[in-house]
C-alpha positions in Angstrom: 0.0 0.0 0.0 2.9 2.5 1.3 5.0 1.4 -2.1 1.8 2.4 -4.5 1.6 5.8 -2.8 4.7 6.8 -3.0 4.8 6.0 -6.6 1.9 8.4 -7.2 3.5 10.7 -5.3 6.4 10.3 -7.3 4.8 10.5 -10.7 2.8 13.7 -9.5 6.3 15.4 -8.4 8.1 14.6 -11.8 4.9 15.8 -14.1 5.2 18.7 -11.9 8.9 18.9 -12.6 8.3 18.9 -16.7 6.3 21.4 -16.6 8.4 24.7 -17.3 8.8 27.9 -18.9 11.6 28.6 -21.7 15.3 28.1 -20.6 16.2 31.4 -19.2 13.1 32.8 -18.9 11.7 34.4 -15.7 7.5 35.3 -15.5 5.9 37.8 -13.0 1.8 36.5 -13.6 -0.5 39.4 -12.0 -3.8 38.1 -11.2 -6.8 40.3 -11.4 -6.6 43.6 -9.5 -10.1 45.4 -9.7 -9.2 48.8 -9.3 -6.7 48.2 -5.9 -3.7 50.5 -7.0 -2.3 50.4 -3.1 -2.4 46.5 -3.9 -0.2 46.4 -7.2 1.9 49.3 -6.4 3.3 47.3 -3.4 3.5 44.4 -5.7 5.3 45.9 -8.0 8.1 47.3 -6.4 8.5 43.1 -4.6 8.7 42.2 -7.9 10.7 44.4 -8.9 13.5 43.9 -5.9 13.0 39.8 -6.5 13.5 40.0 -9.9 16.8 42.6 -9.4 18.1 40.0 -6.3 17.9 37.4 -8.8 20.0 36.2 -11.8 20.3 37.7 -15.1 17.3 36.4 -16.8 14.3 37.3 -19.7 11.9 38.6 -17.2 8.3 39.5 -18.3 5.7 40.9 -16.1 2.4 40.0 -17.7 -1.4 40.9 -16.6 -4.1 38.3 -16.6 -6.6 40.9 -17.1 -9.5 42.9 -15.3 -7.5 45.4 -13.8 -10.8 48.0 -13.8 -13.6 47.6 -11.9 -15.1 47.5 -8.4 -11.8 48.9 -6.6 -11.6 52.4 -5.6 -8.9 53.4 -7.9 -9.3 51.8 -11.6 -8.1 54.8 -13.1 -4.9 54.8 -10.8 -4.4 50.7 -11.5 -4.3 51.8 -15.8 -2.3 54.9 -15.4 0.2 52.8 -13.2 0.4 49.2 -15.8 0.9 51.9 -18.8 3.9 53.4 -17.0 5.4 50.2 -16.2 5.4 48.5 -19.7 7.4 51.7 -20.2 10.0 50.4 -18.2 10.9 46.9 -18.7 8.9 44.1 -20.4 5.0 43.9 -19.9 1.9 42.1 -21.3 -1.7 42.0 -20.7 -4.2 40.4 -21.4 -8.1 41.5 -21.7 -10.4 40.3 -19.6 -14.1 40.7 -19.4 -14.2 43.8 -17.6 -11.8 45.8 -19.8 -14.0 44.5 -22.6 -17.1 45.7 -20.8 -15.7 49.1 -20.4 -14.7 49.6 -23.8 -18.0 48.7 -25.0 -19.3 50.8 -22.9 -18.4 53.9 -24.4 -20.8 53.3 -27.4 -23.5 50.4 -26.1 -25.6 51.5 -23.4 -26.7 48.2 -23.2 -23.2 47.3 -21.8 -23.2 50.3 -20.1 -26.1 49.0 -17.9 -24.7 45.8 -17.4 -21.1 47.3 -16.9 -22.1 49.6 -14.3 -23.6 46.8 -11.8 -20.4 44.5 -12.1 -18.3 47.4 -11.0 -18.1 49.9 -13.6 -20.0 52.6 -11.3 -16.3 52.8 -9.5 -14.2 52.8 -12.2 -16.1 55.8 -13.7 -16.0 57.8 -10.2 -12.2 57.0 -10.5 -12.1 58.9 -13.7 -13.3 61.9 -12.1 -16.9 62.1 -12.3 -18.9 63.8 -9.6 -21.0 61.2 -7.3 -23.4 63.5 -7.1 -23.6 64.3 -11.1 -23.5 60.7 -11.9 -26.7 60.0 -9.9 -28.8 62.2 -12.0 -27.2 61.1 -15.2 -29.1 59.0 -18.3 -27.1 56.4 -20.1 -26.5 58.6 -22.7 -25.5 61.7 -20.7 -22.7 59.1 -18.9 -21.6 58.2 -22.0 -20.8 61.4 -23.1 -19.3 62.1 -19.6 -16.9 59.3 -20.1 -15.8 59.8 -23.1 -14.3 63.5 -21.7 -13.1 61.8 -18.9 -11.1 59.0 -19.6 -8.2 59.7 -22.0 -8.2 58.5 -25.5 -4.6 56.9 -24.1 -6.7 54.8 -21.8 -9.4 53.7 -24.3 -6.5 52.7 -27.0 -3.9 51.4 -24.1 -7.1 48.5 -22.7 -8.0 47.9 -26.5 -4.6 46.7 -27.6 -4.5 43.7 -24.9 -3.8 40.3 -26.3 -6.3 37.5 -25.6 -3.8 34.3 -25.5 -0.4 33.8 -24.5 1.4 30.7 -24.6 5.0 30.5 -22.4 6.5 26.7 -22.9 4.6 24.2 -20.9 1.7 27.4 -20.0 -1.1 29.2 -21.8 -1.9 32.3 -20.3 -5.5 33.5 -20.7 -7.4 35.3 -18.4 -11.1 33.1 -17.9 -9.0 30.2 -19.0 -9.5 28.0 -22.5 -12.1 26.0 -23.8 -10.8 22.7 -23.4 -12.6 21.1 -26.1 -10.7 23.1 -28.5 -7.0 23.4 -29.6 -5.2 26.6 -28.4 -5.0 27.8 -32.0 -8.9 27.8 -32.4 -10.2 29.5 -29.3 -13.1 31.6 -29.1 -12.4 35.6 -27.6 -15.6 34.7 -25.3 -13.9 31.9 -23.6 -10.8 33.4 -23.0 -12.7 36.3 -21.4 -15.1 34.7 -19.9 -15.3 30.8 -19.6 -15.8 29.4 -16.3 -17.9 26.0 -15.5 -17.0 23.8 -18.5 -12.7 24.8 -18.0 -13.3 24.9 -14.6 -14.9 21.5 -14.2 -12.9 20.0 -16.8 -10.5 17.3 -15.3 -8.7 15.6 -17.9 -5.2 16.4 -18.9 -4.7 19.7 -21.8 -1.9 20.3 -24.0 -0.6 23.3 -21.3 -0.7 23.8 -17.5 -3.4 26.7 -17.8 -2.7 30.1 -16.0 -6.0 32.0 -15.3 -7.4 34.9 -13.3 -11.3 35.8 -13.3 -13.1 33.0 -11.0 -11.8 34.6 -7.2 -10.2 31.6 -5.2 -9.4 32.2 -1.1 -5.9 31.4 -2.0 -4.3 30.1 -5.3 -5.9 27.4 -6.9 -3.2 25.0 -8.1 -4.8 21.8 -10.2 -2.8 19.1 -12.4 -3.8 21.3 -15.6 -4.6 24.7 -14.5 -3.8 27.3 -12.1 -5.9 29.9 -10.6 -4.6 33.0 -9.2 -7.3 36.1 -9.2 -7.5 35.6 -5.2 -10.2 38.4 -5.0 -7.5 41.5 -4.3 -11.2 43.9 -4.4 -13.1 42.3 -1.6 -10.1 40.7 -0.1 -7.4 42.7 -0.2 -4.6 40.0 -1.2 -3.3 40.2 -4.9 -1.3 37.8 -6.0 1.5 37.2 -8.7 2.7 33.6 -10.1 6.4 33.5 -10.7 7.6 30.6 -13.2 11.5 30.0 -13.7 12.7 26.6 -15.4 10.5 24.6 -13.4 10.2 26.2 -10.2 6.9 27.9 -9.2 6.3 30.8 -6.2 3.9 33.1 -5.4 4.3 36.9 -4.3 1.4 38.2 -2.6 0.4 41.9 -1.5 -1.6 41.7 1.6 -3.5 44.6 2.9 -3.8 44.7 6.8 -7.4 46.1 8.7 -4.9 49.2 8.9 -4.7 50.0 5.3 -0.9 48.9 5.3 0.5 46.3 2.9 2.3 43.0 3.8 4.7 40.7 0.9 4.3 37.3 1.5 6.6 35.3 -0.8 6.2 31.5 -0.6 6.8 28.1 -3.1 3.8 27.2 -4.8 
C-alpha cells in the first residue's frame, strides 16, 4: 500500500517537474486587480527587488486581465500598468471587464450591465462627480466618459492580447475552452469561460494560468492554475512566478490598517 503511494506521489512530483517555462526565462503572472492601486503598487516594487536580487534572466511581467472595476482606484491601476510596460517588459491580457468598459463607451446596453459588475467605481475613479453621476441618463454618462477617460486609456485597454502561450503554460485570463486546440479559441472563452474549463478534469496540451473566478488562495490543479485571489473584496493580490520549473507566489496583503504585507512563498 505504502510502495503504491509513493509512486503516485512520485509521478505527481516529476509531471510537476516537466512542466516549465523557456530556458532562461523568468515570469511575473499578476492576477486580477479590480481597481486596488495600493495592492499592485506594493507588488510591484516586490517584484521588482525579487526580480533585481535574482539572476540575469528574460523577465516579463504579464497581466491576466480585469485590472478596472469595483476597486476604488481603476483609473490609478491603468495609469500605473501603462507606465510600467514603459520600463521593462510587460503584457496583458483583456479580460471581461476591460472589454465591458470599452464597450461601454458606445452600447448603453453594456453600459447598464457594466455599471452593476463594477463599472459605477471605475467611472468615479475617472473623475466624475457622485453627485452628477446619480442624475445622469445612459446617454448623458456616455458622453461624460468619453471626456473623462483619455483616449490613451481607451487605445492602451484595447490593444491587450487574448492568448499567451510561455513553454509548458497558456496564459488567458477566464482560462481556454478545453474542447478546443489553443490555436482555435473563441475571444468569449478566453474572457469569460468558467464551469466547462473549470470543471474540466482531464489532462490539456498546457498547465493553464487563469485569473477571473476569485479563489481564497491560489488554486493549483494538475492542468490549471488559478490566481485572481479576490484583491477587491479581499485585499490579497497575488503574482505567479515561473523559472525553469520552479513555481512561487508573491502576494500583497492589505492589513485592517490599510498597510501592505509581501508574503513570498513556493507554490
Amino acid at each position: 500500500m505504502f510502495d503504491s503511494i509513493r509512486r503516485i506521489f512520485s509521478a505527481g512530483q516529476t509531471a510537476e517537474r516537466s512542466t516549465r517555462v523557456p530556458e532562461g526565462e523568468r515570469w511575473y503572472v499578476i492576477g486580477d486587480i479590480h481597481g486596488r492601486r495600493d495592492l499592485l503598487e506594493a507588488l510591484k516594487l516586490a517584484i521588482e527587488e525579487d526580480d533585481a536580487a535574482l539572476g540575469e534572466a528574460e523577465t516579463t511581467v504579464l497581466f491576466l486581465g480585469d485590472l478596472v472595476d469595483r476597486g476604488p482606484d481603476s483609473r490609478g491601476v491603468v495609469t500605473l500598468a501603462r507606465k510600467w510596460g514603459k520600463e521593462r517588459k510587460v503584457r496583458y491580457l483583456a479580460g471581461n471587464h476591460e472589454e465591458m468598459f470599452l464597450q461601454s463607451f458606445e452600447d448603453r446596453e453594456v453600459l447598464r450591465h457594466f455599471l452593476k459588475h463594477g463599472g459605477r467605481e471605475t467611472v468615479l475613479s475617472y473623475g466624475i462627480d457622485r453627485k452628477t453621476y446619480n442624475k445622469m441618463k445612459m446617454g448623458e454618462l456616455q458622453e461624460a466618459m468619453k471626456a473623462a477617460v483619455p483616449q490613451k486609456h481607451r487605445e492602451f485597454l484595447a490593444s491587450f492580447e487574448d492568448i499567451i502561450i510561455a513553454g509548458d503554460y497558456v496564459f488567458a485570463h477566464a482560462g481556454i475552452n478545453p474542447k478546443r486546440p489553443l490555436d482555435d479559441q473563441k475571444q468569449s472563452d478566453l474572457r469569460w469561460i468558467r464551469d466547462r474549463f473549470l470543471k474540466h478534469e482531464e489532462p490539456l496540451s498546457h498547465v493553464v494560468v487563469h485569473g477571473h473566478t476569485i479563489f481564497e488562495d491560489m488554486e493549483h490543479r494538475e492542468h490549471r492554475i488559478g490566481i485572481d485571489t479576490g484583491a477587491f473584496r479581499t485585499g490579497r493580490l497575488t503574482a505567479l512566478v515561473l523559472e525553469n520549473i520552479r513555481r512561487r507566489t508573491i502576494q500583497a496583503i492589505a492589513s485592517d490598517d490599510g498597510a501592505v504585507a509581501i508574503e513570498k512563498r513556493d507554490a
